[in-house]
N, C-alpha and C positions, 0 to 999 in steps of 0.2 A: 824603482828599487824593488830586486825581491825579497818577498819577505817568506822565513825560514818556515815550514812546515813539518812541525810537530807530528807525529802519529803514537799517539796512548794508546798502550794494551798491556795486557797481561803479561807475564814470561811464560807463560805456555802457548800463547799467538805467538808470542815472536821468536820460539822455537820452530812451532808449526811453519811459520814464513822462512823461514832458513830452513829447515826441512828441503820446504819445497824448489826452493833455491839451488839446493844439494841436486835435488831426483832433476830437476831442469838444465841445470850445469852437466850434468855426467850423463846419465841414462837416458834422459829424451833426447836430450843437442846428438848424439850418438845414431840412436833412431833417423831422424830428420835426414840427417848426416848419409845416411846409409838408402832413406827413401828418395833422396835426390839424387843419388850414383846408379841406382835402380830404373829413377826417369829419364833420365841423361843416356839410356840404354835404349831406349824406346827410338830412337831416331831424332829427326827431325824436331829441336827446340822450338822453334813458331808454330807448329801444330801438336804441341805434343802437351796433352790436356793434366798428365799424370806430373810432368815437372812442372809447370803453373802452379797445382794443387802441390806438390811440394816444397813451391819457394813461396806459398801463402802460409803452407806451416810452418817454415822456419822462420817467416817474419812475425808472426801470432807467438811465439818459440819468444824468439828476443826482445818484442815488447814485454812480453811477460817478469824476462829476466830482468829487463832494465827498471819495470816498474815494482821489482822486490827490491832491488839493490838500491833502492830512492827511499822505499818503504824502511829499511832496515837500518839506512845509514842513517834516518830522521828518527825512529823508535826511541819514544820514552817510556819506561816499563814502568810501571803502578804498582805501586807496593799496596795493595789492598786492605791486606792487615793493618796498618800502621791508621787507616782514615777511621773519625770519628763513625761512632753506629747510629748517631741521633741524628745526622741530617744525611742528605741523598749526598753521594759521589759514586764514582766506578767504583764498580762490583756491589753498589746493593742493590735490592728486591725491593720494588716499591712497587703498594698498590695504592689505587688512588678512587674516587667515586668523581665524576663530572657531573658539578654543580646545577648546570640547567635540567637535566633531567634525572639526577639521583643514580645514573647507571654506574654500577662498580663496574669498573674495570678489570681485564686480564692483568696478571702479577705484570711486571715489567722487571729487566736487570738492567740497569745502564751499562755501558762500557765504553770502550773508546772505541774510534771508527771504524778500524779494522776486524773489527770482532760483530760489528751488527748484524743481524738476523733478526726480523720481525717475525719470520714464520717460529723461530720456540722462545720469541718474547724479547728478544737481547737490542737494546734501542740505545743508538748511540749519543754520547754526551755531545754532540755537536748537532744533532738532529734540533729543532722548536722544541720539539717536548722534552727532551734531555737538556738543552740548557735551561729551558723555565725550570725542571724538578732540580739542577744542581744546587748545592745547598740551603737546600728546604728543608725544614722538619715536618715530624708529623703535627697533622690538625693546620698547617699551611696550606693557604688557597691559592694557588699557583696560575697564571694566566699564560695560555700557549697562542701564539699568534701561528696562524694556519692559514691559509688559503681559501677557506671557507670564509674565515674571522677569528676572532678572539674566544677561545674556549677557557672556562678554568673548571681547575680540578681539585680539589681537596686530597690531600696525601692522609692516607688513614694508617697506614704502617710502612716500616723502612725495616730489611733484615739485612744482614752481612752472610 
């Protein structure tokens, strides 16, 4: 049996994901469209390196579109305002100190999956450490199970 998949974000992701939907549906598919009638000029399809690299982008083209249209038809959008500010859920800032050695940590923002980016902090609620931090408060000592082992971490503030 499959089971349905969920994807939490924001309504500014899942603008952004239609967006992009939009520019891939109309303006690239067009492109592609236009770069295979161009290889198709080159002669001979069995040696001809430029419509290969053509019909590799429009299959990279329609994986893409198919994997938004999956993405968007599952979207559940997060009303962020509406969640409590005393414990973690999407869209708060938590910072935390790891207990074994006292190290404060970088802020963190939870979100939902589609929005993750470790590189400016953004850790999704479906990650080990996004589920251990979902509703925690502060001064909770949260335990993340990792690959290493079992880390925990003390939640010192939560902001909205």
């Amino acid at each position: 049996m499959k089971v349905k998949k969920e994807h939490r974000m924001s309504e500014a992701r899942l603008q952004e994901l239609k967006d992009e939907l939009n520019y891939l549906q109309t303006v690239r598919e067009r492109e592609v469209a236009e770069l295979l009638k161009e290889a198709r000029g080159f002669g001979d399809l069995s040696e001809n390196s430029e419509f290969e690299e053509a019909k590799n982008e429009q299959g990279k083209l329609y994986s893409r579109i198919a994997e938004l249209e999956e993405i968007i038809l599952h979207a559940v959008v997060v009303d962020e305002s509406g969640a409590p500010s005393d414990v973690v859920s999407i869209g708060t800032k938590v910072s935390c100190t790891r207990m074994k050695d006292g190290k404060v940590m970088p802020v963190y923002r939870i979100v939902g999956s589609q929005e993750a980016d470790l590189a400016v902090g953004a850790i999704s609620e479906e990650s080990p450490f996004g589920k251990a931090m979902m509703g925690a408060a502060v001064g909770d000592v949260v335990t993340v199970e990792a690959p290493a082992g079992s880390i925990q971490y003390r939640i010192d503030s939560i902001e909205r």
